[in-house]
N, C-alpha and C positions, 0 to 999 in steps of 0.2 A: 449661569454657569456655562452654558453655549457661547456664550463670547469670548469667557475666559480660556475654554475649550477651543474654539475659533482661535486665536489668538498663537498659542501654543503650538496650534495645527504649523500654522506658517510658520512658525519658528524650529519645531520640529524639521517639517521641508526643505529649509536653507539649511539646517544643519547635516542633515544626510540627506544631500542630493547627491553626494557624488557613490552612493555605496547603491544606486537602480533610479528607474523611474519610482517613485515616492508617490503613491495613492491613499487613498483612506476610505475605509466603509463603515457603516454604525457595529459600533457593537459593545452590549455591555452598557448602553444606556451611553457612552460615548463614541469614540473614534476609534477605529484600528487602525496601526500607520504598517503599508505595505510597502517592502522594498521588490520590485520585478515580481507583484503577485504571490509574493512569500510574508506573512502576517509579519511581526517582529516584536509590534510595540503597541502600547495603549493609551492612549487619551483621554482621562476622564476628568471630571472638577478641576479642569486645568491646571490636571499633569500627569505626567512621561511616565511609560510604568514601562522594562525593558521586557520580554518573554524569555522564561529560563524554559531549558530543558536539563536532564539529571544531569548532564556532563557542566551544564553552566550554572545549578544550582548550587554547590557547594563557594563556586569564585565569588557570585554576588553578596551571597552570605558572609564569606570571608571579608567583602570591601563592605560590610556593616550595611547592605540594602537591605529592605524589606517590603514584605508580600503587599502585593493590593489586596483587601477586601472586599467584597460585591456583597450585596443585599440583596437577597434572594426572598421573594416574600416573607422579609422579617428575618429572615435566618442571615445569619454570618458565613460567608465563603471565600476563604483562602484561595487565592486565585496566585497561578503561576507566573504573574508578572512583578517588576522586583521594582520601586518607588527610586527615578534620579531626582537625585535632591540639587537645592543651589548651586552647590560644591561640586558638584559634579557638571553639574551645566557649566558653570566655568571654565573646565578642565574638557574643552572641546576636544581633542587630542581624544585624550582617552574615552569619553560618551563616545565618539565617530567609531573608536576600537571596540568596543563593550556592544554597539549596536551591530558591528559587521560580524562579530563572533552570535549576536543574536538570529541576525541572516542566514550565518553557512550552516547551525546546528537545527534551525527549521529548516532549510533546506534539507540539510540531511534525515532527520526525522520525519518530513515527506516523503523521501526518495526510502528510507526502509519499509515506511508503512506501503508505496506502491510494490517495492520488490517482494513483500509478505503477501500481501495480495494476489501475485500471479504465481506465488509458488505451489507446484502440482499438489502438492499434502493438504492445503485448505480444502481440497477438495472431497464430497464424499467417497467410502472408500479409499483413495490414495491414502497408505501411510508411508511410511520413511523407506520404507524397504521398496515398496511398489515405486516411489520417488525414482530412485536409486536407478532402476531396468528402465525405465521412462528416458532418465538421461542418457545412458548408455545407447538408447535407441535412436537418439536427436530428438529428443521431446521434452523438453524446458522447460516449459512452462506452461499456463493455461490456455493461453494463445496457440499454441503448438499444438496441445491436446487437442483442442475446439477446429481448429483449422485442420489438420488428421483424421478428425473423428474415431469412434471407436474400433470400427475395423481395421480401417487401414493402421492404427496404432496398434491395435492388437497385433496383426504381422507383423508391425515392425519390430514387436519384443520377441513373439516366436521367432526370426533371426538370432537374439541372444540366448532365448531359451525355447527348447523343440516340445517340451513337454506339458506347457501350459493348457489349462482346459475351459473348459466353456464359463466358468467362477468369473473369471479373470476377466474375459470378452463382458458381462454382463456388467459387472465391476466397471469397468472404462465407460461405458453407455450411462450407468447409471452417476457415472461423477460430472458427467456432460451435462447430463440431466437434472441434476440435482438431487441425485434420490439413493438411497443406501440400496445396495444391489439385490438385498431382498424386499423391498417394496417398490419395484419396478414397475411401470404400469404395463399391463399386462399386452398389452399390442407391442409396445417394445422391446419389454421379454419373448414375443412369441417372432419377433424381426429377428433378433441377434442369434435367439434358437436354431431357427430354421438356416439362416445363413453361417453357423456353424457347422450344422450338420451337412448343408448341401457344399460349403467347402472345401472347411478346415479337415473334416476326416475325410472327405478324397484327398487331399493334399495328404495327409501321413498315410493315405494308402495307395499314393504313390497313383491316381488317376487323376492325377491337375496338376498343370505346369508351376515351376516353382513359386515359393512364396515371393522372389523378387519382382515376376512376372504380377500378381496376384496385387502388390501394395500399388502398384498404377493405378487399376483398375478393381478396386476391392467387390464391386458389386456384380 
C-alpha cells in the first residue's frame, strides 16, 4: 500500500503545485499533503481524501463525497476528510478549486484558533468586561499584557478608571501568572500588596507624581 501511496503522492504534487510549495508528513498511518505548511489533504491506501472544515462540509456532501474512516484500535472513526473519487480526478479544474478552498479555510481555521489564543479573556481572571478596560488602555492582547506587566497595566486602566482597587492589581498578576487571583502565591500577593500600598494610595493621596509619570517607571 506504500507504493500505491507513493505513487498518488506524485500525482497529487503535480497536480497542486501551483496552489504552495506541496510537502508531506506521516500521518494517519499515510501521508499528509501540505500546501505552504498548511495540512489540506490526505493520502492513505492510495487515495486523496480532501480536509473539510464546517463551512466546506456541507459543499463536499452536496457533491456526493464521503468521509474517510481510520481504525483506531479496532474502533471505526469518521475522519474529516472527504474520499476524491476517479470522477473527480478527471475534472482537474475543479479538484485544483476544491483543494484551494481546502487551503484558504485551514488557513483560516489556523489563523482563528491563533487569534483565540492571544485573546486577553483566555486568561485567568480576564472576563469580557475586564477584556473590554484592557483594550481601551492599548492592551490587546496576551502579548501586550505579558510585555506591560501587571503594574504598569494596572495604571494604564487606572487612566480609564480612578477608582479601581488592589482586586483588580492582584487579578492582572495573577492572569500573567497563571493563577485565579485568590490562589496567588503568596510572595507575589505580598509584591503586588506592598507595591499598592507604597504607591497607588500616595498617588490618590495626591503624594506621587501622576500616574503618566508612574507607567514609565512602575517600580
Amino acid at each position: 500500500m506504500k507504493g500505491i501511496s507513493s505513487g498518488r503522492v506524485v500525482q497529487a504534487k503535480a497536480c497542486f503545485y501551483a496552489l504552495g510549495v506541496i510537502t508531506t508528513r506521516s500521518q494517519f498511518g499515510g501521508y499528509g499533503l501540505l500546501a505552504d505548511g498548511v495540512m489540506f489533504a490526505l493520502i492513505a491506501e492510495g487515495e486523496l481524501y480532501l480536509r473539510a472544515t464546517d463551512s466546506l462540509e456541507p459543499a463536499f456532501r452536496a457533491r456526493g463525497m464521503v468521509n474517510m474512516v481510520y481504525s483506531k484500535r479496532g474502533m471505526p472513526i469518521t475522519m474529516r476528510y472527504y474520499w476524491v473519487d476517479e470522477t473527480l480526478w478527471r475534472d482537474r479544474d475543479e479538484l485544483v478549486g476544491l483543494a484551494w478552498q481546502a487551503i484558504r479555510e485551514a488557513r483560516r481555521e489556523l489563523q482563528d484558533k491563533t487569534d483565540n489564543q492571544s485573546r486577553l479573556k483566555t486568561l485567568p481572571n480576564i472576563d469580557i468586561n475586564m477584556e473590554r478596560l484592557l483594550w481601551r488602555a492599548g492592551i490587546r492582547n496576551v502579548y501586550d499584557l505579558r510585555l506591560n506587566g501587571a503594574k504598569r497595566s494596572y495604571l494604564r486602566l487606572l487612566q480609564q478608571q480612578h477608582n479601581l482597587g488592589l482586586r483588580v492589581l492582584l487579578a492582572l498578576g495573577g492572569a500573567i501568572a497563571g493563577y485565579h487571583h485568590a490562589a496567588l502565591p503568596s510572595e507575589l500577593r505580598s509584591e503586588l500588596t506592598c507595591w499598592f500600598e507604597r504607591t497607588v494610595l500616595l498617588l490618590r493621596h495626591g503624594h506621587h507624581p501622576d500616574v503618566r509619570g508612574l507607567i514609565k517607571d512602575p517600580e
